[in-house]
N, CA, C and O atoms as a Tinker XYZ file with bonds, in Angstrom:
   388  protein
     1  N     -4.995000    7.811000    3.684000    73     2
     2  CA    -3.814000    6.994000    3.612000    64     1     3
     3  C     -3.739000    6.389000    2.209000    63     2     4     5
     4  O     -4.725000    6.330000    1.475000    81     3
     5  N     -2.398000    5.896000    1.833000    73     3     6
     6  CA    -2.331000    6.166000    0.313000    64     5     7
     7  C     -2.703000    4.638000    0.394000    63     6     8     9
     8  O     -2.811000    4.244000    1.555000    81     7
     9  N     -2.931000    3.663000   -0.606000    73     7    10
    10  CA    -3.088000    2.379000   -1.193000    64     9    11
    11  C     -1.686000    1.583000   -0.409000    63    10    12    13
    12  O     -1.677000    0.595000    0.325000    81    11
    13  N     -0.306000    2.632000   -0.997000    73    11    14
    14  CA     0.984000    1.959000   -0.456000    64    13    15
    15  C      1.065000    1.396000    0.830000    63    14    16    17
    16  O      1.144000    0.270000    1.321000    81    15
    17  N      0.988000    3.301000    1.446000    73    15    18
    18  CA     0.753000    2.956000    3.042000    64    17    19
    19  C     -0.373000    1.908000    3.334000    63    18    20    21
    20  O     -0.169000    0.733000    3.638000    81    19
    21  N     -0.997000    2.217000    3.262000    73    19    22
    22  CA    -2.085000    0.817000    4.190000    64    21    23
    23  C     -1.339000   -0.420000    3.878000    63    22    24    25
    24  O     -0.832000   -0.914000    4.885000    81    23
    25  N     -1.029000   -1.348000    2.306000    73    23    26
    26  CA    -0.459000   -2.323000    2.483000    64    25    27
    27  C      1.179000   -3.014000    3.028000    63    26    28    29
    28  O      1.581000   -4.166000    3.189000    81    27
    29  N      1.760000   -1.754000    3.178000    73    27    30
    30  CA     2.739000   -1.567000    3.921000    64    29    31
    31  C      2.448000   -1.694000    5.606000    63    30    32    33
    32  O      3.166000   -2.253000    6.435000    81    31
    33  N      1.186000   -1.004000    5.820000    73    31    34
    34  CA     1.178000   -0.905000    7.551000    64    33    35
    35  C      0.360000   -2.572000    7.511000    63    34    36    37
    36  O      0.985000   -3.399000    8.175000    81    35
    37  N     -0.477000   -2.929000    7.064000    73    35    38
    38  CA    -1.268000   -4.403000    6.766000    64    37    39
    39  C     -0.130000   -5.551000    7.115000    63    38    40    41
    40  O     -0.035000   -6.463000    7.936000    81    39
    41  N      0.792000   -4.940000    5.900000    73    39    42
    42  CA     2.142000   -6.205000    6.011000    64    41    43
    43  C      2.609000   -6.592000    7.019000    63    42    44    45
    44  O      2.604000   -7.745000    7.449000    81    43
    45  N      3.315000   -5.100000    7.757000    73    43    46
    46  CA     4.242000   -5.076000    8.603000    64    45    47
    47  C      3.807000   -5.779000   10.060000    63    46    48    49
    48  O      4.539000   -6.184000   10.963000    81    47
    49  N      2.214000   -5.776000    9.946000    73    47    50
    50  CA     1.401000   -6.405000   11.098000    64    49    51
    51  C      1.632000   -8.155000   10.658000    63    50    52    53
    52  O      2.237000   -8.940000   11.390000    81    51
    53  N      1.307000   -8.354000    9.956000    73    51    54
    54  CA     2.025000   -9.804000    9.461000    64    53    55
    55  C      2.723000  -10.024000    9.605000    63    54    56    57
    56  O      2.789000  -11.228000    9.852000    81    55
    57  N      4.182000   -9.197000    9.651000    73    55    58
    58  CA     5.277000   -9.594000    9.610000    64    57    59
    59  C      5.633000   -9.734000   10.770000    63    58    60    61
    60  O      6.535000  -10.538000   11.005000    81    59
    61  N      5.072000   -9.047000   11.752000    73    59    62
    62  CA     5.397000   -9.019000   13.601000    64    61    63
    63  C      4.550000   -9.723000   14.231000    63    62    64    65
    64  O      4.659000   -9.813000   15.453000    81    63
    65  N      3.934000  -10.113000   13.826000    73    63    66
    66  CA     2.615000  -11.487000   14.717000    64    65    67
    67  C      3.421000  -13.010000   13.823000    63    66    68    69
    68  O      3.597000  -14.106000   14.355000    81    67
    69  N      3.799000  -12.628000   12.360000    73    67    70
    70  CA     4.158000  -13.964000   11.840000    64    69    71
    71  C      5.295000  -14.960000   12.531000    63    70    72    73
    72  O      5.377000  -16.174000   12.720000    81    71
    73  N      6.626000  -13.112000   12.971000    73    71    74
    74  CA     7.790000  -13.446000   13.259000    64    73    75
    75  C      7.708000  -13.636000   15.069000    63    74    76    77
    76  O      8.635000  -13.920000   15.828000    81    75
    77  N      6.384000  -13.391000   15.372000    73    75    78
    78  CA     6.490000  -13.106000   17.267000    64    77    79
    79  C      6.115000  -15.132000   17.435000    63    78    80    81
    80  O      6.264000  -15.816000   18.447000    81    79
    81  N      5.657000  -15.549000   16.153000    73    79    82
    82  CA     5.257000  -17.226000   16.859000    64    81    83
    83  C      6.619000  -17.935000   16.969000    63    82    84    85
    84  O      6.701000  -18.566000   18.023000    81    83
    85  N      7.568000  -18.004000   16.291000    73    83    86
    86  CA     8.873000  -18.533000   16.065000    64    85    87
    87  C      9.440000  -17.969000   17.487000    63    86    88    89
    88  O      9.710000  -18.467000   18.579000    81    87
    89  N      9.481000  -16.529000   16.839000    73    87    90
    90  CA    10.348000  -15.777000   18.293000    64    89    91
    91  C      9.619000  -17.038000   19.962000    63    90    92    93
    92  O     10.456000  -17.760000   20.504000    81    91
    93  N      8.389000  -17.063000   20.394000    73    91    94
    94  CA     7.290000  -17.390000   21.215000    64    93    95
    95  C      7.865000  -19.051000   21.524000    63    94    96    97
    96  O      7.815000  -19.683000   22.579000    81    95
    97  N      8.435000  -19.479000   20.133000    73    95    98
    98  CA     8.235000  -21.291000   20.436000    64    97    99
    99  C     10.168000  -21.201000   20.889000    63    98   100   101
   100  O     10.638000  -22.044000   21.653000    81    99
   101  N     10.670000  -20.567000   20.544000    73    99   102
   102  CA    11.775000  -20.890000   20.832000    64   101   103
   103  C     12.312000  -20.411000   22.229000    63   102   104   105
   104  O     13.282000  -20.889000   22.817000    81   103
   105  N     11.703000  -19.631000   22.552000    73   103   106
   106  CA    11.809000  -19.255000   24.050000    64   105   107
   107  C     10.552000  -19.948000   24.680000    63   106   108   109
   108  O     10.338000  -19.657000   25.857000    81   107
   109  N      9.901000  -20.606000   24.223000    73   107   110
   110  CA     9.100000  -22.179000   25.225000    64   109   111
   111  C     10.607000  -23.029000   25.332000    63   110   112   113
   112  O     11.045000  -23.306000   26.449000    81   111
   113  N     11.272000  -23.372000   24.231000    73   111   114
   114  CA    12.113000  -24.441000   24.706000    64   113   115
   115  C     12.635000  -24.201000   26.047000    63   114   116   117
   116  O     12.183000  -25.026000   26.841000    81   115
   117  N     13.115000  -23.690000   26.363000    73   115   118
   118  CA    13.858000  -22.912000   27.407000    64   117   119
   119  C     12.741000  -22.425000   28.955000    63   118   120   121
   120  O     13.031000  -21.856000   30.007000    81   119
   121  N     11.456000  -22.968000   28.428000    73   119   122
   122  CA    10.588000  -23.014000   29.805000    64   121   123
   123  C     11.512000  -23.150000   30.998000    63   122   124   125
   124  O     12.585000  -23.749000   31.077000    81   123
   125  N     10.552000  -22.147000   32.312000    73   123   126
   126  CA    11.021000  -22.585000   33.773000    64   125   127
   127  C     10.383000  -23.653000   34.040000    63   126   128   129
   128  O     10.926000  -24.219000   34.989000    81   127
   129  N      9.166000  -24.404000   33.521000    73   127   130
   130  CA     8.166000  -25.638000   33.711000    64   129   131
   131  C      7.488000  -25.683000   32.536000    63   130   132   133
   132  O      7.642000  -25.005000   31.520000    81   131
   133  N      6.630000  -26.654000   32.810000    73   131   134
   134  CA     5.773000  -26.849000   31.621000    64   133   135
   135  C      4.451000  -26.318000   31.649000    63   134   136   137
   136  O      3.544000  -26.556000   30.852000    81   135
   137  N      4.435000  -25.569000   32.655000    73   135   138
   138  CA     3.005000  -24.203000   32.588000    64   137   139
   139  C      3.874000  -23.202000   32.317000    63   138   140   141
   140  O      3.335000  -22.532000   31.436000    81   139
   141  N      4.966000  -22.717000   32.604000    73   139   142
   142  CA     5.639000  -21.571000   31.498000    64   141   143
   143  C      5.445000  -22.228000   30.066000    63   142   144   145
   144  O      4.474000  -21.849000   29.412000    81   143
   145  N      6.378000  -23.275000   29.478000    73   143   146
   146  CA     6.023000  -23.682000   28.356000    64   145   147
   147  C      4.600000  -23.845000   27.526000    63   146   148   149
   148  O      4.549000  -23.497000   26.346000    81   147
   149  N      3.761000  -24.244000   28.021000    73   147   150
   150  CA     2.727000  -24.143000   28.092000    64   149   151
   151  C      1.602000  -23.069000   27.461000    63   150   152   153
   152  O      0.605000  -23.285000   26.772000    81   151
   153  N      2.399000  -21.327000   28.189000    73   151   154
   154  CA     1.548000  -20.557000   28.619000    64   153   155
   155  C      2.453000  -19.491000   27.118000    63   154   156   157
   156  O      1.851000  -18.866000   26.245000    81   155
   157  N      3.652000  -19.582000   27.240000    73   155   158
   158  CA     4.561000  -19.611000   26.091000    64   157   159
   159  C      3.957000  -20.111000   24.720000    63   158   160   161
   160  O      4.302000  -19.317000   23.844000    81   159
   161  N      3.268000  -21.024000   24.264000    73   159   162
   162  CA     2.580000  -21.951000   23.447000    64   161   163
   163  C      1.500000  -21.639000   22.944000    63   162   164   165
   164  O      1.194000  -21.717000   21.754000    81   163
   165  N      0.607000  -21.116000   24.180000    73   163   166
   166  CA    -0.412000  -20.496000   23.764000    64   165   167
   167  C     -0.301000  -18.787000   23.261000    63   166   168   169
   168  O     -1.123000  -18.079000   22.680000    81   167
   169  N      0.709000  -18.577000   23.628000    73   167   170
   170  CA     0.784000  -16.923000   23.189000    64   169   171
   171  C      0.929000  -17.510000   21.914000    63   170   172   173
   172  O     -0.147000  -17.500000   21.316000    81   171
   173  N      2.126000  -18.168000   21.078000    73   171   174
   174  CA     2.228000  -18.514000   20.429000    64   173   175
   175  C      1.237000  -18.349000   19.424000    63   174   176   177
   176  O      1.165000  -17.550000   18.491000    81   175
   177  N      0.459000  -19.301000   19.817000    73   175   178
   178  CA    -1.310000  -19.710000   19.337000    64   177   179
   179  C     -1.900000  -18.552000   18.985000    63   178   180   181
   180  O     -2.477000  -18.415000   17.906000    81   179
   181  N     -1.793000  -17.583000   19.916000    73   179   182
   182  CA    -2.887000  -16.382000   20.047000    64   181   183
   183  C     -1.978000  -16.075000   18.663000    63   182   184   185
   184  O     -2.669000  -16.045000   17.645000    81   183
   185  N     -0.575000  -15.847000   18.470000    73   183   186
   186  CA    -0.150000  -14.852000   17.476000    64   185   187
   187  C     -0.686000  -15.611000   16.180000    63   186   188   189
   188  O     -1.358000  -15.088000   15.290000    81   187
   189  N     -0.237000  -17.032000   16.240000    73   187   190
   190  CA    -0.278000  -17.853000   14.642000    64   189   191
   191  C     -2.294000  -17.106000   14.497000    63   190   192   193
   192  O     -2.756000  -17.311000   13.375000    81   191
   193  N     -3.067000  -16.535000   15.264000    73   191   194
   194  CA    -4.431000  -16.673000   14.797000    64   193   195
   195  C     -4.686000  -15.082000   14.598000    63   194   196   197
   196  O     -5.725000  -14.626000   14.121000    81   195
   197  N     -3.834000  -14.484000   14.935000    73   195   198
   198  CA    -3.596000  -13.001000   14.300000    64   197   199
   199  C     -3.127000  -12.759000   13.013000    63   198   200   201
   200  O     -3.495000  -11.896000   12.216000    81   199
   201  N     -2.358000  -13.530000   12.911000    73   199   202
   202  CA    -1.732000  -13.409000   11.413000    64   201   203
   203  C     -2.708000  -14.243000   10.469000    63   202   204   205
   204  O     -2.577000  -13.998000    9.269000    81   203
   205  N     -3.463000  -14.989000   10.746000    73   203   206
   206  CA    -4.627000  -15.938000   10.248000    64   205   207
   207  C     -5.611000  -14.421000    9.696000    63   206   208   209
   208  O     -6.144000  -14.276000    8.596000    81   207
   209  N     -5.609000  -13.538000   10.742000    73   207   210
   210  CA    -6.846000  -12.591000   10.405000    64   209   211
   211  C     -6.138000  -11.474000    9.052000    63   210   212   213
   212  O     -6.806000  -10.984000    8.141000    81   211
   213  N     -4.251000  -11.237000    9.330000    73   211   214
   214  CA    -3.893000  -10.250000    8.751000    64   213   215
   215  C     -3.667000  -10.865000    7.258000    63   214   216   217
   216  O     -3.527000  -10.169000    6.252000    81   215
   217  N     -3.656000  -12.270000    7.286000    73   215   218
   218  CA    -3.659000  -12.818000    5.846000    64   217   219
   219  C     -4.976000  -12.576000    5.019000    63   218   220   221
   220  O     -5.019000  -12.344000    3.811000    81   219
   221  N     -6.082000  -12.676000    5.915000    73   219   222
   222  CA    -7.613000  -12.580000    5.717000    64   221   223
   223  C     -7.436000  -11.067000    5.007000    63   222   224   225
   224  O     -7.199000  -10.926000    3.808000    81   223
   225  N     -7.556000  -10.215000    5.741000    73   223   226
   226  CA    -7.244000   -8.835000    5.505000    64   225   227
   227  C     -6.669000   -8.257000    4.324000    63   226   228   229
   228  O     -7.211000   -7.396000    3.631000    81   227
   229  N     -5.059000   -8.994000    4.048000    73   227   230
   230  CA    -4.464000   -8.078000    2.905000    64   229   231
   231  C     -5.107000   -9.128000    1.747000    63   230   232   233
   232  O     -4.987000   -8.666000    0.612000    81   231
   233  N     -5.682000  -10.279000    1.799000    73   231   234
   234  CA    -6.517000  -10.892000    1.097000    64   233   235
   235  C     -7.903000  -10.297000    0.207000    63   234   236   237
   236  O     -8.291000  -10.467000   -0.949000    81   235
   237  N     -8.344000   -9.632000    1.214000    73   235   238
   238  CA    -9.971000   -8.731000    1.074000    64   237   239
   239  C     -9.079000   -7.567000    0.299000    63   238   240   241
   240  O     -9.166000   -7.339000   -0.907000    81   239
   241  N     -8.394000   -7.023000    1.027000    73   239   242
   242  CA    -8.269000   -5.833000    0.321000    64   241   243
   243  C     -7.158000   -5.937000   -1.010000    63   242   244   245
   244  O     -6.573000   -4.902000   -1.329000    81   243
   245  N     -6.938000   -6.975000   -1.630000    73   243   246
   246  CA    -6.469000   -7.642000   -2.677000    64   245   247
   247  C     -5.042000   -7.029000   -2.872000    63   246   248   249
   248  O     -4.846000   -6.492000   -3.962000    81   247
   249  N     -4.191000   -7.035000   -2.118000    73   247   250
   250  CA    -3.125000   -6.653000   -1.753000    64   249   251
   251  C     -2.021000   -8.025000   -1.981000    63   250   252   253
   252  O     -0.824000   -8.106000   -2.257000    81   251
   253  N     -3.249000   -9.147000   -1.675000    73   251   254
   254  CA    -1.948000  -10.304000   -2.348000    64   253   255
   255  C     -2.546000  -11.480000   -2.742000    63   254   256   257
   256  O     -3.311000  -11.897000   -1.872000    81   255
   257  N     -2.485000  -12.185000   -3.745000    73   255   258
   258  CA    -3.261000  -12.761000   -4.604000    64   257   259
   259  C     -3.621000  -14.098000   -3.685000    63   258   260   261
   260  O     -2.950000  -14.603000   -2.785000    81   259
   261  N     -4.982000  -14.519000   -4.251000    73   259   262
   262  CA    -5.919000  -15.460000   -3.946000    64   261   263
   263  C     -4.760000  -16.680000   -3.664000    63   262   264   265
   264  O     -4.680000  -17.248000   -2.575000    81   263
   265  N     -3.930000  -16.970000   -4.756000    73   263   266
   266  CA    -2.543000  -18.287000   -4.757000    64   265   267
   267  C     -2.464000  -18.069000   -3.236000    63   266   268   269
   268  O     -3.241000  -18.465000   -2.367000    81   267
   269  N     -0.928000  -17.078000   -3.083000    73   267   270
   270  CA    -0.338000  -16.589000   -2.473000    64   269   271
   271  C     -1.209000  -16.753000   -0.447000    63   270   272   273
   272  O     -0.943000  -17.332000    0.607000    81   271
   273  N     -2.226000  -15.861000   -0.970000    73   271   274
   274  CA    -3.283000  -16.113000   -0.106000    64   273   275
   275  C     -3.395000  -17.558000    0.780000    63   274   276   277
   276  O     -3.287000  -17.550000    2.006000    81   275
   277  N     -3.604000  -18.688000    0.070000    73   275   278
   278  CA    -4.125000  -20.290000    0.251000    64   277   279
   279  C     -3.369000  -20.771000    0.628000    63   278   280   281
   280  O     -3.564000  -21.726000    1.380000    81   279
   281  N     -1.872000  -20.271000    0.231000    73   279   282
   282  CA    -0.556000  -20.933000    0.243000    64   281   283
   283  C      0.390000  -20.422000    1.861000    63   282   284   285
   284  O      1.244000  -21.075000    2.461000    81   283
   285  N      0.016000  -19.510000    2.081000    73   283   286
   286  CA     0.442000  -18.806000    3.519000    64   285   287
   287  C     -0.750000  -19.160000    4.442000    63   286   288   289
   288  O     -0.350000  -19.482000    5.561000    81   287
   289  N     -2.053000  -19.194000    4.309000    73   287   290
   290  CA    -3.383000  -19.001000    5.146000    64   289   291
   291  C     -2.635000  -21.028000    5.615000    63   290   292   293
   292  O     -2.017000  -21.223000    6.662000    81   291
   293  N     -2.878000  -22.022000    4.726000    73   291   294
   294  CA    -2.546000  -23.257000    4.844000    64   293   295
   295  C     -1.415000  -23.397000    5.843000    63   294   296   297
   296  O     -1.519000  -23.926000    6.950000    81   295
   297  N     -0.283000  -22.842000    5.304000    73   295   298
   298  CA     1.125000  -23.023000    6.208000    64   297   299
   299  C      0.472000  -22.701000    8.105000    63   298   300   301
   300  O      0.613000  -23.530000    9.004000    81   299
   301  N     -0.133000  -21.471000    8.256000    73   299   302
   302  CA    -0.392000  -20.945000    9.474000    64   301   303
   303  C     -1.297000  -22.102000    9.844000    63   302   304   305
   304  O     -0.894000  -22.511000   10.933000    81   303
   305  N     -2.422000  -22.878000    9.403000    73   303   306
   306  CA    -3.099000  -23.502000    9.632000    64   305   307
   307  C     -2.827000  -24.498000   10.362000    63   306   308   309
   308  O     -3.228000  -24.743000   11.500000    81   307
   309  N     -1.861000  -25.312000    9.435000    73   307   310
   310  CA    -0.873000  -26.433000    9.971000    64   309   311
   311  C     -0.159000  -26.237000   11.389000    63   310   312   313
   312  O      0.154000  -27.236000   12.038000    81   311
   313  N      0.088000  -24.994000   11.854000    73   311   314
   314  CA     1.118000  -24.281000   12.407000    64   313   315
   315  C      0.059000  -24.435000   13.405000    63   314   316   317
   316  O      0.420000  -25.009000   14.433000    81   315
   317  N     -0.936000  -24.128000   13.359000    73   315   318
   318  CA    -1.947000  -24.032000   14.662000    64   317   319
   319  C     -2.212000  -25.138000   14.611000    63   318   320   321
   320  O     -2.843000  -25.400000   15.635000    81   319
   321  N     -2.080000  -26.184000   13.870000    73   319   322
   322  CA    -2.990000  -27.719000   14.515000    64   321   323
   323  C     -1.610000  -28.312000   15.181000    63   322   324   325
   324  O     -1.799000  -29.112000   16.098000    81   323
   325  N     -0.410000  -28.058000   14.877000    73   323   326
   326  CA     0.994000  -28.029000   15.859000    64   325   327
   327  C      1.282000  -27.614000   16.756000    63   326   328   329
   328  O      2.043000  -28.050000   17.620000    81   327
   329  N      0.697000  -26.666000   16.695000    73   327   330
   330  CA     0.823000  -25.627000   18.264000    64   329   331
   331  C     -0.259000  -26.522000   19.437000    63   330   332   333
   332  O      0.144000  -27.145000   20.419000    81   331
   333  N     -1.204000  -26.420000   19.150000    73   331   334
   334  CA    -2.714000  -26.958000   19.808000    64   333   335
   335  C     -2.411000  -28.445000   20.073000    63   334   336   337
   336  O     -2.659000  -28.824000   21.217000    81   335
   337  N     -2.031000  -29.142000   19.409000    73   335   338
   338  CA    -1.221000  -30.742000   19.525000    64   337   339
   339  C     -0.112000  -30.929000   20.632000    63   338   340   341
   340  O     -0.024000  -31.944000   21.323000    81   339
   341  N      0.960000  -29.528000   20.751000    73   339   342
   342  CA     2.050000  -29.609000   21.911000    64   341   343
   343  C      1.042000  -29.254000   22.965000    63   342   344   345
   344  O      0.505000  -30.137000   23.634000    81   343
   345  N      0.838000  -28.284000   23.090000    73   343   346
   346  CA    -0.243000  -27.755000   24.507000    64   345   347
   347  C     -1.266000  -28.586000   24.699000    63   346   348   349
   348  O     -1.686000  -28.349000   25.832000    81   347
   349  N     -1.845000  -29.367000   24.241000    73   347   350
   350  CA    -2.781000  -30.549000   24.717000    64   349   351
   351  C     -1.619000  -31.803000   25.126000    63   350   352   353
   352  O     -1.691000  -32.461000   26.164000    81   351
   353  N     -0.803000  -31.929000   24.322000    73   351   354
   354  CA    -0.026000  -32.880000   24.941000    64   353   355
   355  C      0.665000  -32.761000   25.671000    63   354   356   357
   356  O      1.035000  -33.892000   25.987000    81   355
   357  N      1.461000  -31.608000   26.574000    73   355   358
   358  CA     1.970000  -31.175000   27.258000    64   357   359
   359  C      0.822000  -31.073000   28.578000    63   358   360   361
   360  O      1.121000  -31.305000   29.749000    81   359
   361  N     -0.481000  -30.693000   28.117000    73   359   362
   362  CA    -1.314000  -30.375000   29.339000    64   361   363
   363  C     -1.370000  -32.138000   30.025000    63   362   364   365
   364  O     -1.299000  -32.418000   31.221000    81   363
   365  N     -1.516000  -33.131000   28.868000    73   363   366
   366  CA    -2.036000  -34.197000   29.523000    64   365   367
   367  C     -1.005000  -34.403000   30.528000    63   366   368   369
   368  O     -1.223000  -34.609000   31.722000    81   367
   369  N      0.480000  -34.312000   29.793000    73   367   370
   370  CA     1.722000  -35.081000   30.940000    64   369   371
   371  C      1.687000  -34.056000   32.426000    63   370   372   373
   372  O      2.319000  -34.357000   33.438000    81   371
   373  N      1.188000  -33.342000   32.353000    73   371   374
   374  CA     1.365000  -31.972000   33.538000    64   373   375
   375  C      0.222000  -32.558000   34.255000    63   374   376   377
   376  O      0.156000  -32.147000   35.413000    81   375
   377  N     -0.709000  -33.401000   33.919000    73   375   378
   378  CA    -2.506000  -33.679000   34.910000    64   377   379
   379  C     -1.870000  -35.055000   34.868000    63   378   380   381
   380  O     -2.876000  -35.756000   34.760000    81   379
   381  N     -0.585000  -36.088000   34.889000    73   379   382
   382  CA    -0.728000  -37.193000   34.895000    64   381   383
   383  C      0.387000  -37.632000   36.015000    63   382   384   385
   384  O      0.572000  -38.778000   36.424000    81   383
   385  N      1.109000  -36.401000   36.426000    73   383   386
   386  CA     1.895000  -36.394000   37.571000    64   385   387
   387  C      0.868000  -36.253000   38.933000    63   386   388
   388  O      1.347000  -36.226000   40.067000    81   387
């Protein structure tokens, strides 16, 4: 596989785990409950920590610079201590009924 292809197929995995957390939180709004929402949230989660690995990845294989790198790896970071913050706080109000 050529240099292109791989960082092309690398990307495009970024680009569909990056774009599936947005897609994931906005169809939580719209929960049937707050264990759909919830469960919605954590997929979420699972994706923001996939794209955590595919940043890792086109990182190693120096496909996109160290900056660039710190500056996207950070954003996702944040994104997961947001995500993990609704679903703990959502779990407490769901165990307090």
């Amino acid at each position: 596989m050529t240099k292109e292809k791989k960082e092309y197929t690398l990307s495009k995995q970024l680009l569909r785990s990056g774009t599936a957390i947005g897609a994931l939180i906005a169809e939580a709004q719209y929960a049937q409950s707050k264990a759909d929402f919830i469960n919605k949230m954590y997929i979420s989660l699972k994706e923001a920590n996939e794209s955590r690995y595919w940043i890792r990845l086109l990182t190693d294989c120096e496909y996109i610079t160290e900056n660039m790198s710190t500056s996207i790896y950070n954003d996702v970071e944040e994104l997961i201590k947001m995500l993990t913050s609704s679903i703990n706080t959502t779990k407490e109000k769901l165990h307090e009924k």
